[in-house]
C-alpha positions in Angstrom: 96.5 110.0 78.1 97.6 112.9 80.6 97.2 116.3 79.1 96.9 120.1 79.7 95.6 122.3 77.5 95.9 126.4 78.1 93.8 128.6 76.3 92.9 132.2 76.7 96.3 133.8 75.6 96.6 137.1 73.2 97.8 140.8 73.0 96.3 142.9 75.4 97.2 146.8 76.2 98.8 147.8 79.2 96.3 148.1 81.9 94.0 145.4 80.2 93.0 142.1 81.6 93.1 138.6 80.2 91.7 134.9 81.4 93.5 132.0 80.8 92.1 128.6 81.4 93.6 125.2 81.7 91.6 122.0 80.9 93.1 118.8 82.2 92.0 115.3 81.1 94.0 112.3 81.4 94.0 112.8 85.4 91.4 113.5 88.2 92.9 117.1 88.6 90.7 117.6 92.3 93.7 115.5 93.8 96.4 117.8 92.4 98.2 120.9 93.3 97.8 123.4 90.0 99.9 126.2 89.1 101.1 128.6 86.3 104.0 129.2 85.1 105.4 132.1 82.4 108.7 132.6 80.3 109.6 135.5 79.0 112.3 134.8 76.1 115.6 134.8 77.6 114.8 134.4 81.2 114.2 131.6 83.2 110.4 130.2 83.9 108.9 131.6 87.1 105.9 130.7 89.1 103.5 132.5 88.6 100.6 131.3 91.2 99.2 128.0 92.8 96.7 127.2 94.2 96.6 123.4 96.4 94.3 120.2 95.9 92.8 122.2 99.4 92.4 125.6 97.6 95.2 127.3 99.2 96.5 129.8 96.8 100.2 131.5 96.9 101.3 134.2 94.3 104.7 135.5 93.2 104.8 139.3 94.5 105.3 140.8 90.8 101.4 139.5 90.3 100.2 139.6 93.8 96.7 141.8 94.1 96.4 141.9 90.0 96.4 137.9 89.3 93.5 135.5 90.6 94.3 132.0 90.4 90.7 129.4 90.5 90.1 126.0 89.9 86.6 124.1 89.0 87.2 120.7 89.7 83.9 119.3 88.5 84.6 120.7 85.2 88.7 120.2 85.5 89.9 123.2 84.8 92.0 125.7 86.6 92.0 129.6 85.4 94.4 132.7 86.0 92.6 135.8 85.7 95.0 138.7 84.9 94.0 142.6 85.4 96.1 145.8 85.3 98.5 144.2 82.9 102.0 145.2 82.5 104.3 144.8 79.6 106.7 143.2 81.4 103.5 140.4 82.2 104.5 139.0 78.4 105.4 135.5 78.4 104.5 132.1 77.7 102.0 130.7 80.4 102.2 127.1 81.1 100.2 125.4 83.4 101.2 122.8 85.8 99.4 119.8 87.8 101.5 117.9 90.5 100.9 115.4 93.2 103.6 113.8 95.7 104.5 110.9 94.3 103.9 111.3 90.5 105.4 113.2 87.6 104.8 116.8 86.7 102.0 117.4 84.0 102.8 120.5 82.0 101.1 122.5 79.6 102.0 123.2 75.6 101.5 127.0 76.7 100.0 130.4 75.9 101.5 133.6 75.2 100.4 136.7 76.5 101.6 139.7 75.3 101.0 143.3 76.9 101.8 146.1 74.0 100.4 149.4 73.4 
């Protein structure tokens, strides 16, 4: 059975950092491109980061130098590390695994809120 799992989520002041972490069993995650995802309520999801089955990594500008995306294959698990938090960084993270020629495999999610 294919599943994601993200943990790490919570309330965090503005300026504070959080890690979340994504395990994945179900599905040899090495092969698959991994990303994160958030929702804030009443927006559409966005893409967050990803990082490629050949470690490539790409990140939306509103996180770019501030969000660190990793992924330990041996154990598989993929990880966003989140510094200088904002407020408007609140959202649901979901994580994602894909591979050409397969279905999606998304996370239940994790919310992150930044609040003084």
């Amino acid at each position: 059975q294919v599943q994601l799992v993200e943990s790490g989520g919570g309330l965090v002041q503005p300026g504070g950092s959080l890690r979340l972490s994504c395990a994945a069993s179900g599905f040899t995650l090495s092969y698959y491109a991994m990303s994160w995802y958030r929702q804030a309520p009443g927006k559409e999801r966005e893409l967050v980061a990803k990082i490629t089955a050949g470690g490539s990594k790409n990140y939306a500008a509103a996180v770019k130098g501030r969000f660190t995306i990793s992924r330990d294959n041996a154990k598989n698990t993929v990880a966003l590390q989140m510094n200088s938090l904002k407020p408007e960084d609140t959202a649901v993270y979901y994580c994602k695994g894909n591979r050409a020629g397969t279905n999606d495999y998304w996370g239940q999610g994790t919310q992150v809120t930044v609040s003084s």
